[in-house]
Every structure is written in C-alpha cells, then in structure tokens.
C-alpha positions in Angstrom: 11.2 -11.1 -16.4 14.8 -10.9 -14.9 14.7 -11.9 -11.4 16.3 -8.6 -9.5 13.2 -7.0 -11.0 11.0 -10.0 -10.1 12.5 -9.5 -6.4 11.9 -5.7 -6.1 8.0 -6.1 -7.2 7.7 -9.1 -4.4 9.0 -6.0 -1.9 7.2 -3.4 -3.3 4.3 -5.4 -2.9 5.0 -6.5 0.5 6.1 -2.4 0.9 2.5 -1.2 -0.1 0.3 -4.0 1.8 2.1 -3.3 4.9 1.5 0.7 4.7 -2.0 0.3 4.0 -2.4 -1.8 6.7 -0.9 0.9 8.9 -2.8 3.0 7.5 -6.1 1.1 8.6 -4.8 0.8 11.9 -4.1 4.2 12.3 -7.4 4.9 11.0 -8.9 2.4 13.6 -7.3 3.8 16.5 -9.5 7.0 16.4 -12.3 5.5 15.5 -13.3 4.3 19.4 -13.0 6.8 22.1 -10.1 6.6 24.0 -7.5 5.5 21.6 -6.6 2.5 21.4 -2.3 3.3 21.4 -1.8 -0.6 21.0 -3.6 -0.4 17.4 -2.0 3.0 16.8 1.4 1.2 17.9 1.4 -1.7 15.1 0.1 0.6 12.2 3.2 3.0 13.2 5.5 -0.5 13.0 3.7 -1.8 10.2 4.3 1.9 8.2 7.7 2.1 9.7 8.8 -1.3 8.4 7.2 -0.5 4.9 9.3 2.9 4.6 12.2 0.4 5.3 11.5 -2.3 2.1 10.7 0.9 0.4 14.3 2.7 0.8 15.2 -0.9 0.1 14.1 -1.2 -3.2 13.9 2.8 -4.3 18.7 2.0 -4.0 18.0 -0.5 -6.6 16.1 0.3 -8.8 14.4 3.7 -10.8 12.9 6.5 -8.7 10.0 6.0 -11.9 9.4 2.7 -11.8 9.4 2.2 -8.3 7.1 5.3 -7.5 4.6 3.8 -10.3 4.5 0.6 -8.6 4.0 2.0 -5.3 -0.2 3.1 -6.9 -0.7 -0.1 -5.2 -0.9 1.3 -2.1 -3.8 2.9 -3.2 -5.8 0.1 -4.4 -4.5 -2.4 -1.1 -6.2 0.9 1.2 -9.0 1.0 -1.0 -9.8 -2.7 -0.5 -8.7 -2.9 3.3 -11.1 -0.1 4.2 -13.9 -1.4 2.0 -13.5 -5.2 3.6 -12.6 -4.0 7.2 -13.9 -0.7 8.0 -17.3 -1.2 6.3 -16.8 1.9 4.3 -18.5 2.5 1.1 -16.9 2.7 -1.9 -19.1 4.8 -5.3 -18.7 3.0 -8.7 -16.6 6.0 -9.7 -14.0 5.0 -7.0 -14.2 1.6 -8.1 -13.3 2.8 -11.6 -10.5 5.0 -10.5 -9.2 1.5 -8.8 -9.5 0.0 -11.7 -7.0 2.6 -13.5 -4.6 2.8 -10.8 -4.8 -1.2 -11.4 -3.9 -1.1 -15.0 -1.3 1.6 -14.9 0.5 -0.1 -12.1 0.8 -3.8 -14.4 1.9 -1.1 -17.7 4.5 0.0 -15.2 5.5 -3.3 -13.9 5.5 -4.6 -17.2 7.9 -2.1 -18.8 
C-alpha cells in the first residue's frame, strides 16, 4: 500500500473516531436535565476538528474513496453508544455493522 494512501486512512480514521465521539457527547449532553454545555462544548470541538482532518484528506484524495471510508463512522457510533451509553443494539444492527465493516476494508483495499 503506498504510503500517501496509508496516511489518509490513519486520518480518516482518526476523522471518524473523533465525530463519533462528538456525537456521543452531544448525545450525552441532553441526556441529564439541565445540559451539561461543557460536554456539549468538547463534542462540538471534537466534530469541529474531525470536519477539519476530513477537508484535509477529501483535497487529496477521491470524493469516492474517501466518502466510503468515512462508513466507519458508523460502526465507531455504533460501538461508542453500545459501550458507553448502555444502549442496545438487535442482531440485525449488529449485522448491518458487520457490512458496513466489510465494505469499508473492499474500499480501503481498492
């Protein structure tokens, strides 16, 4: 694997993690009564600086390729919400994890 392309999944990885996270955060901030703007305030930075390494990454290298990659963020806010939020998670979810998971490594690999 050439190493520019090597580079742009360590972002997009990095990308994807980061906006789940603020995505958990955000979801955590309503969750209590009042909200809590401190949580609310690191899941806008933590989105805000994904966005950023997205952009990043999207200038160098295909719109299709990087969008495919970016189904991570699906399975990283799938995971976080299962580990952290005690949410449930049906089999059939699981499966459609599980397909995301293996479309994203065809797409990585090609």
């Amino acid at each position: 694997m050439k190493s520019y392309k090597r580079k742009n999944i360590m972002f997009l990885l990095v990308s994807t993690l980061l906006g789940a996270v603020g995505q958990l955060f955000f979801k955590d901030s309503f969750l209590d009564k009042p909200i809590f703007p401190e949580l609310l305030l690191v899941g806008l930075v933590a989105y805000g600086v994904s966005t950023l390494i997205y952009f990043y990454v999207l200038s160098r290298a295909h719109l299709s390729w990087t969008y495919g990659i970016g189904g991570l963020s699906y399975i990283f806010a799938t995971l976080l919400a299962y580990a952290f939020l005690a949410e449930s998670v049906p089999p059939l979810r699981w499966a459609g994890v599980m397909t995301i998971t293996v479309g994203v490594i065809l797409i990585g690999l090609s």
